[in-house]
KOLPA-177487 format. One record per residue: x, z, y of N, C-alpha, C in turn. Coordinates in steps of 0.2 Angstrom, whole numbers, padded with zeros to 4 digits, always signed. Layout:
<recs>
XZYXZYXZY ...
</recs>
This chain:
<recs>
+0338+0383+0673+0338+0385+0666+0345+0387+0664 +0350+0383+0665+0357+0386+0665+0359+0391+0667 +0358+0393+0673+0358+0401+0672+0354+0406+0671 +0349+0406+0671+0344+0409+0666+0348+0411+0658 +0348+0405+0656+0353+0406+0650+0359+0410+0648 +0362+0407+0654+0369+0412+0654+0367+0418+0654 +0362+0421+0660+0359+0428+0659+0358+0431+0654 +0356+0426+0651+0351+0428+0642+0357+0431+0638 +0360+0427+0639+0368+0429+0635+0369+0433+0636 +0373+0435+0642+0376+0442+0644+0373+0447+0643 +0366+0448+0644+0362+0454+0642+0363+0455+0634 +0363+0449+0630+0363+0450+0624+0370+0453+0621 +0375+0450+0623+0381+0452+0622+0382+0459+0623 +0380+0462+0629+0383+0467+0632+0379+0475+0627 +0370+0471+0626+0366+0474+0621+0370+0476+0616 +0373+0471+0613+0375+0471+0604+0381+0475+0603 +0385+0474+0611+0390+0479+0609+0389+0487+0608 +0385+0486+0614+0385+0494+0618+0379+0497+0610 +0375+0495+0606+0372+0497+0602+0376+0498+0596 +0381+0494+0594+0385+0495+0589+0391+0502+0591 +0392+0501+0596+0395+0508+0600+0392+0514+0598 +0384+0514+0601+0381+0519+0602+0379+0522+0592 +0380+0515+0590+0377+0518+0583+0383+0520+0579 +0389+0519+0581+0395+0523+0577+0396+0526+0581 +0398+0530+0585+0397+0536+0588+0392+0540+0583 +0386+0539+0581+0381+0543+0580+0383+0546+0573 +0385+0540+0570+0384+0541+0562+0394+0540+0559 +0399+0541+0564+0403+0544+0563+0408+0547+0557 +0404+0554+0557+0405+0559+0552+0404+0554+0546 +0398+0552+0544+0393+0552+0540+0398+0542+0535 +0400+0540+0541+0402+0534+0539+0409+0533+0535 +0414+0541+0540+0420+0542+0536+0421+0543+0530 +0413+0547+0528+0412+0549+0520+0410+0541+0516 +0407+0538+0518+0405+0531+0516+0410+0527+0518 +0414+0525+0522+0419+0518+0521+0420+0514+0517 +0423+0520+0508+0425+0515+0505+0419+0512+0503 +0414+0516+0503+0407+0512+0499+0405+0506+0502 +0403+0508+0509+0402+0501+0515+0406+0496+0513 +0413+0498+0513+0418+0490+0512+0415+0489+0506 +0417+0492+0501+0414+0490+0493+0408+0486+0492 +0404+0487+0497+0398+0483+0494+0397+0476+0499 +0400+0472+0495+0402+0465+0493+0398+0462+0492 +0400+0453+0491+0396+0448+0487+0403+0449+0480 +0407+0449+0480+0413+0449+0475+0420+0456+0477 +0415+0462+0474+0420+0468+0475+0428+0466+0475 +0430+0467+0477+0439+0468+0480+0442+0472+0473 +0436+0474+0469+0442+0480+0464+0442+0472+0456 +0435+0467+0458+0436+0463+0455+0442+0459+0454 +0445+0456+0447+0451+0450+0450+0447+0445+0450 +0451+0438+0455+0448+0434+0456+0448+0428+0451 +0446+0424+0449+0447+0419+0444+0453+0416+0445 +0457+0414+0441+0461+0409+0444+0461+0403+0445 +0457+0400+0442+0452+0392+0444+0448+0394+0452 +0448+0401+0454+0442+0399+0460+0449+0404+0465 +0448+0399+0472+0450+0402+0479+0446+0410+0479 +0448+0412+0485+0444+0420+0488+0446+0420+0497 +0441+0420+0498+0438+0418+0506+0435+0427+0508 +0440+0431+0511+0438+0435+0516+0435+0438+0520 +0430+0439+0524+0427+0441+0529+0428+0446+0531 +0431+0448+0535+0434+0452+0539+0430+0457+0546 +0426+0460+0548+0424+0459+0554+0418+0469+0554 +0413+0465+0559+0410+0471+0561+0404+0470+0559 +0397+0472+0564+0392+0472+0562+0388+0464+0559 +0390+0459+0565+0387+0453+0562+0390+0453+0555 +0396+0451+0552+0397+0450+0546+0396+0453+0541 +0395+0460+0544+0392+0465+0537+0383+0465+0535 +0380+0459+0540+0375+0459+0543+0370+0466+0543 +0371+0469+0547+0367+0474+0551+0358+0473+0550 +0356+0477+0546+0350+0478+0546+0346+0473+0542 +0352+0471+0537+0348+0465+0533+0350+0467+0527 +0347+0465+0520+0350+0465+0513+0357+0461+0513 +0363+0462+0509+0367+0458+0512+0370+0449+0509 +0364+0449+0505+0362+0443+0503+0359+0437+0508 +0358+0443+0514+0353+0437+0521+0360+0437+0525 +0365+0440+0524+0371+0442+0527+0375+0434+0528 +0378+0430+0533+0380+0425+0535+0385+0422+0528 +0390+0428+0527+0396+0428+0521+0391+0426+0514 +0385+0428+0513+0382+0428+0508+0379+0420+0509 +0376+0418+0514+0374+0412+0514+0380+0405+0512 +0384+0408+0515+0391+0403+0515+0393+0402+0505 +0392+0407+0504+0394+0408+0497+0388+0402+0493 +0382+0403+0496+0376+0400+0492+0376+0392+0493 +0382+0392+0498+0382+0383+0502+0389+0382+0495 +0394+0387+0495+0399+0383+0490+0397+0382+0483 +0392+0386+0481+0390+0383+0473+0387+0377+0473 +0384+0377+0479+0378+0370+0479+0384+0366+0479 +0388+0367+0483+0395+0360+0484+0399+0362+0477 +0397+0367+0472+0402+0365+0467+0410+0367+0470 +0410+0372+0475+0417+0372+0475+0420+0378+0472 +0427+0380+0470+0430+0385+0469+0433+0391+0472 +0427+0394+0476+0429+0397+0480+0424+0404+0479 +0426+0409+0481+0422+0415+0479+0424+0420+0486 +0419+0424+0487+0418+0425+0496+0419+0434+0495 +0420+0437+0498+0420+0445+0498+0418+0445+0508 +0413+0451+0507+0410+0451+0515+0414+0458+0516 +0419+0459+0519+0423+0464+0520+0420+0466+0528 +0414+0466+0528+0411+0468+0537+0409+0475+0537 +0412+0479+0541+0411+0487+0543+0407+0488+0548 +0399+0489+0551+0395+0491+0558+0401+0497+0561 +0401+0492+0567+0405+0497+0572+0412+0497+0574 +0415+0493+0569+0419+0494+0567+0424+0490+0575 +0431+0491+0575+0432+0489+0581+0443+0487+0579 +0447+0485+0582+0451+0482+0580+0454+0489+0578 +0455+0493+0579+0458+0497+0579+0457+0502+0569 +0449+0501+0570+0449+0503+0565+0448+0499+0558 +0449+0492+0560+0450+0486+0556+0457+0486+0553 +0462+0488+0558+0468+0490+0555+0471+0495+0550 +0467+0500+0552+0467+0505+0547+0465+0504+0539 +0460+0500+0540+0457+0498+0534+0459+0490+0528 +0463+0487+0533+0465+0479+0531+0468+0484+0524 +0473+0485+0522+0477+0485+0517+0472+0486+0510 +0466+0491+0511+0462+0490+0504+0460+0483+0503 +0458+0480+0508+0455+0474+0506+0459+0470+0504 +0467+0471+0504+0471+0464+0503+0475+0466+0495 +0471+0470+0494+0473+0474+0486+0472+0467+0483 +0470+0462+0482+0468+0457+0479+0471+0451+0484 +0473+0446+0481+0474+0437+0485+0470+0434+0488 +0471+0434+0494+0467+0430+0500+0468+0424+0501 +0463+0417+0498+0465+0413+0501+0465+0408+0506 +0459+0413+0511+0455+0410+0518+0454+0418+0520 +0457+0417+0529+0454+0425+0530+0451+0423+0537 +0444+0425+0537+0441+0424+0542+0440+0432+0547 +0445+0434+0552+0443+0438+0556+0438+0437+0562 +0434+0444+0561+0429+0443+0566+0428+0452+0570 +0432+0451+0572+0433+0458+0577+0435+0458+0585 +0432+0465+0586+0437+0464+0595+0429+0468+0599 +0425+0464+0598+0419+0464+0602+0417+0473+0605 +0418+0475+0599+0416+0483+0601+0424+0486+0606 +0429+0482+0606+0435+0484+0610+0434+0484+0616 +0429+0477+0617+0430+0475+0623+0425+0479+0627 +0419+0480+0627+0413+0486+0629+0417+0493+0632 +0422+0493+0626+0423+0502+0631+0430+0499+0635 +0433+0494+0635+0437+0492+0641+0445+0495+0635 +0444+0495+0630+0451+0494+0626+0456+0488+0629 +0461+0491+0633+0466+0488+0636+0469+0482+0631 +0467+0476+0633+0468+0470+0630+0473+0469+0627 +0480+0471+0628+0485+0470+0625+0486+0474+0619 +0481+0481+0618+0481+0486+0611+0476+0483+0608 +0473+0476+0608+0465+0475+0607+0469+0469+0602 +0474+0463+0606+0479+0459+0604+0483+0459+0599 +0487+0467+0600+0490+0470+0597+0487+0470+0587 +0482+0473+0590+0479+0476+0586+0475+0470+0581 +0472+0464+0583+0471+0459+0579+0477+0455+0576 +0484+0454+0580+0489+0451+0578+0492+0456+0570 +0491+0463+0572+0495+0465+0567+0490+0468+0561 +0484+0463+0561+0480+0461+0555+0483+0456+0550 +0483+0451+0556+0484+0445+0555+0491+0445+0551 +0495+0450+0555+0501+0448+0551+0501+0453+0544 +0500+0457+0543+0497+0459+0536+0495+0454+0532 +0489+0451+0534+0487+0447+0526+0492+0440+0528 +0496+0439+0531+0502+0435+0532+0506+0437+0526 +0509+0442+0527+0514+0446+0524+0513+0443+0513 +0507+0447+0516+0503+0447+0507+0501+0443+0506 +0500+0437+0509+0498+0430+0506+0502+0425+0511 +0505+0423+0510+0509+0418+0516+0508+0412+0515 +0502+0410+0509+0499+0404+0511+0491+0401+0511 +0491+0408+0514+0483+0410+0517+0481+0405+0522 +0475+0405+0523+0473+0399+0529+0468+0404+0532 +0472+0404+0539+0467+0408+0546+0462+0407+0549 +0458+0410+0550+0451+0408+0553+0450+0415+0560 +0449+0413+0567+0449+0420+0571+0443+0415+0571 +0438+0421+0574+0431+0420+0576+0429+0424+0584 +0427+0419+0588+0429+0422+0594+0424+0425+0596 +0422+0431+0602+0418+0434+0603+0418+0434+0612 +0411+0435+0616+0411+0436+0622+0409+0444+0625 +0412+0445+0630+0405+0449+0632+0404+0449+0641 +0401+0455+0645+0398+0453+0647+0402+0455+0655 +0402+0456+0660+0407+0455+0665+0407+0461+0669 +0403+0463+0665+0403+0473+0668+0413+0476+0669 +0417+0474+0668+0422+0477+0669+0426+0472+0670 +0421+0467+0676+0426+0462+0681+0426+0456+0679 +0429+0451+0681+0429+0445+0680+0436+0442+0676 +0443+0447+0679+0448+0447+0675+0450+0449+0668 +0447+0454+0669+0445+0457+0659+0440+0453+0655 +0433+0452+0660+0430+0448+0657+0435+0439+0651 +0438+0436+0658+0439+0428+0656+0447+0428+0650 +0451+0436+0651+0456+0438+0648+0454+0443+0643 +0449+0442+0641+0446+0445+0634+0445+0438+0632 +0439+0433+0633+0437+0429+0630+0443+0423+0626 +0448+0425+0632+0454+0419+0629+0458+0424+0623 +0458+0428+0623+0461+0430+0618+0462+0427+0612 +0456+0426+0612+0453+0424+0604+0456+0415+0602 +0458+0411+0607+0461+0402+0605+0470+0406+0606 +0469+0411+0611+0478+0414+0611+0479+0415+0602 +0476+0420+0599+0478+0423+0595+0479+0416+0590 +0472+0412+0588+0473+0407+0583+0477+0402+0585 +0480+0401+0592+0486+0396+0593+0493+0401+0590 +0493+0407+0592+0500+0409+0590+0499+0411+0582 +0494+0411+0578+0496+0410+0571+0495+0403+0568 +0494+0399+0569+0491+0392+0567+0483+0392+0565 +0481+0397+0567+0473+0398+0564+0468+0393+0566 +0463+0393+0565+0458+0389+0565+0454+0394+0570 +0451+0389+0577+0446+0395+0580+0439+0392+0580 +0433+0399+0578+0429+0397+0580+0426+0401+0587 +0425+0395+0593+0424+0398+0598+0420+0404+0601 +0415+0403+0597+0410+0411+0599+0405+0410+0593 +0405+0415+0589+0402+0416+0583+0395+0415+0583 +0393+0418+0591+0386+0419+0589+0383+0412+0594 +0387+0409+0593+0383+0401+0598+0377+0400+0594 +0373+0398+0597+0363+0395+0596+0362+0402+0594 +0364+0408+0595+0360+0414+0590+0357+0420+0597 +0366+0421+0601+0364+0427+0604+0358+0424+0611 +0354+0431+0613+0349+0430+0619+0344+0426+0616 +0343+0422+0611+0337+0421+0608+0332+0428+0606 +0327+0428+0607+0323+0433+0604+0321+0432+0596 +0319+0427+0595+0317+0425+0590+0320+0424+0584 +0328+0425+0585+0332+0423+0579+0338+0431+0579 +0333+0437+0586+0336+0445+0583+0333+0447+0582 +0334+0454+0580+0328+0459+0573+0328+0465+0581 +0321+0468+0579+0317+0471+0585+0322+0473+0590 +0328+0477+0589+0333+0478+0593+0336+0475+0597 +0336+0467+0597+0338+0462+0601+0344+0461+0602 +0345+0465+0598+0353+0465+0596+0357+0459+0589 +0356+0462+0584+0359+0460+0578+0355+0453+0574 +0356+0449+0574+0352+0440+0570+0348+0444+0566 +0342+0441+0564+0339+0441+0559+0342+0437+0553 +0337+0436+0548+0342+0431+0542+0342+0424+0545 +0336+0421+0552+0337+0417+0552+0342+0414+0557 +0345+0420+0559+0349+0421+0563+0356+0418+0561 +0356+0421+0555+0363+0423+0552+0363+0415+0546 +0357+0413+0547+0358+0405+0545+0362+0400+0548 +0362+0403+0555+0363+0398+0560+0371+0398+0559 +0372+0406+0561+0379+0408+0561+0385+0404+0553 +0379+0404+0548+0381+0401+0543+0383+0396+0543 +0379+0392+0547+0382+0383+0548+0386+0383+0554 +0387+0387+0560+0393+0387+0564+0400+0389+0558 +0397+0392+0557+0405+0397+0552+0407+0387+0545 +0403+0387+0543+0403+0382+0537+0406+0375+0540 +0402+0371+0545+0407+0367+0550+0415+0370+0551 +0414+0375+0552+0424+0376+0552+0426+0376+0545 +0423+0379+0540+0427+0381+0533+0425+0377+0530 +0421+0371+0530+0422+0364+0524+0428+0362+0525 +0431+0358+0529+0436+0354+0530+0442+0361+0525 +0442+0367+0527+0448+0369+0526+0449+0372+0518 +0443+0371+0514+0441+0373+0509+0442+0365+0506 +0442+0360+0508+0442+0351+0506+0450+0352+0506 +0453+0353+0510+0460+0353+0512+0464+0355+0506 +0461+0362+0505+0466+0367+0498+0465+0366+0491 +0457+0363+0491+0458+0360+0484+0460+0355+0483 +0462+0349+0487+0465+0346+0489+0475+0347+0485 +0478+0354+0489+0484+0354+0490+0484+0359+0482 +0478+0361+0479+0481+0363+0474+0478+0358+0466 +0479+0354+0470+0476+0348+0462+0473+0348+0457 +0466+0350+0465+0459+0350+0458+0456+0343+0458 +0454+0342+0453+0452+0335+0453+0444+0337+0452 +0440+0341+0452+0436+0342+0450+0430+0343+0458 +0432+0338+0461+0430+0337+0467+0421+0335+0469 +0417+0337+0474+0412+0334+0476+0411+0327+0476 +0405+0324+0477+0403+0319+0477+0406+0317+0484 +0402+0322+0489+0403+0320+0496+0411+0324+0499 +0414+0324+0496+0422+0328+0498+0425+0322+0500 +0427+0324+0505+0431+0321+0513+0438+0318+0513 +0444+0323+0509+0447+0323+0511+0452+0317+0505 +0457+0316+0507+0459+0314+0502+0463+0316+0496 +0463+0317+0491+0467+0320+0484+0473+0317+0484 +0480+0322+0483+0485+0322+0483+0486+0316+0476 +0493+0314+0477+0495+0311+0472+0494+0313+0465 +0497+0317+0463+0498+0320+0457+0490+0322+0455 +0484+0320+0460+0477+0323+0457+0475+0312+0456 +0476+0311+0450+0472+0304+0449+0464+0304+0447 +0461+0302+0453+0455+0300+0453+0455+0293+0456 +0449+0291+0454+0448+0284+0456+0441+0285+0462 +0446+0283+0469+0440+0285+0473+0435+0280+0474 +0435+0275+0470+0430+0271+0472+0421+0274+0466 +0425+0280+0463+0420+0284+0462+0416+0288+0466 +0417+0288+0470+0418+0292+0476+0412+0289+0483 
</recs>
């Protein structure tokens, strides 16, 4: 059953890349003229300003976080948003996810999106690099000097790198030296890692859309609660460090001095 599984994986993996490859290649031309519109179309547009009572949490990425082939309402970033209001928190989410998109061209593109303050940025790229054998050091390169970007512009941003697998078609050593990339990069910025985005989703059939590729919404639920486990704590943290007192019932963490609550309200 274990490896069967692992099987299950790797086909899926290797599927989703080579499809997302194969469908920007296709639509190319067509996407250049659309970019800004694709990023544009958001849960909280980037040309908005953000409240100053509410944080702004980025998504950053390619086909999973723009979600491919779904309203983007069913999209992982759109769910996550729909967990903060229920928690009553101050945060407000923009899904910055481009199909196809690959580190290279993520680079090209970070600077609109940081037209506005970042105060969570979760990267999720690479995936499409790793498929055509983009030499891991310009793959490295290439997410570091995202990273260092919304550093730049926000330098008390909190990082989230989202990690990504694929499949072993180009070796064992590119394989396991791609995979580690992703805890390398989050250890050399202090980032938060999560280890493989699509854990409980990919090589399921039932939770991908006809193509076998891309979640369905019940898919991107899942991804949602993978994603939400990492970003509670760090969402608890910052309201925390900027003294809100206007805290959840069930918030974890504890309020700085200068925020007087009585936690036995709590």
């Amino acid at each position: 059953m274990h490896n069967y599984l692992r099987i299950a994986l790797i086909v899926f993996i290797y599927t989703y890349i080579s499809a997302c490859t194969q469908s920007n290649e296709q639509s190319q031309t067509s996407q250049a003229a659309q970019t800004e519109e694709t990023t544009a179309s958001t849960i909280s547009e980037p040309s908005e300003a953000i409240d100053q009572n509410e944080q702004h949490i980025l998504f950053f990425g390619d086909s999973i976080t723009a979600g491919y082939g779904l309203d983007v309402e069913q999209a992982f970033p759109a769910l996550i948003q729909e967990k903060i209001i229920a928690e009553d928190l101050p945060f407000r989410v923009t899904n910055g996810g481009l199909s196809g998109e690959t580190s290279s061209g993520g680079l090209n593109r970070i600077d609109w999106l940081l037209n506005q303050r970042v105060d969570i940025f979760i990267l999720e790229l690479g995936g499409n690099d790793g498929l055509r054998g983009v030499p891991l050091d310009l793959t490295a390169s290439n997410l570091q000097s995202i990273l260092d970007r919304v550093k730049e512009k926000n330098p008390e941003a909190s990082l989230v790198v989202a990690g990504m697998q694929i499949p072993p078609n180009l070796g064992p050593d590119y394989t396991n030296q791609f995979k580690n990339l992703y805890p390398t990069l989050a250890e050399n910025n202090s980032a938060t890692l999560i280890p493989f985005i699509l854990d409980g989703v990919a090589g399921i059939e039932s939770l991908n859309l006809p193509d076998g590729i891309h979640p369905t919404a019940e898919g991107h639920s899942i991804v949602a609660t993978t994603v939400w486990d990492t970003l509670l704590p760090i969402m608890e943290e910052r309201v925390v460090d900027a003294g809100d007192c206007s805290i959840p019932e069930d918030f974890t963490a504890a309020p700085e001095e200068d925020c007087e609550i009585d936690l036995e309200e709590f």
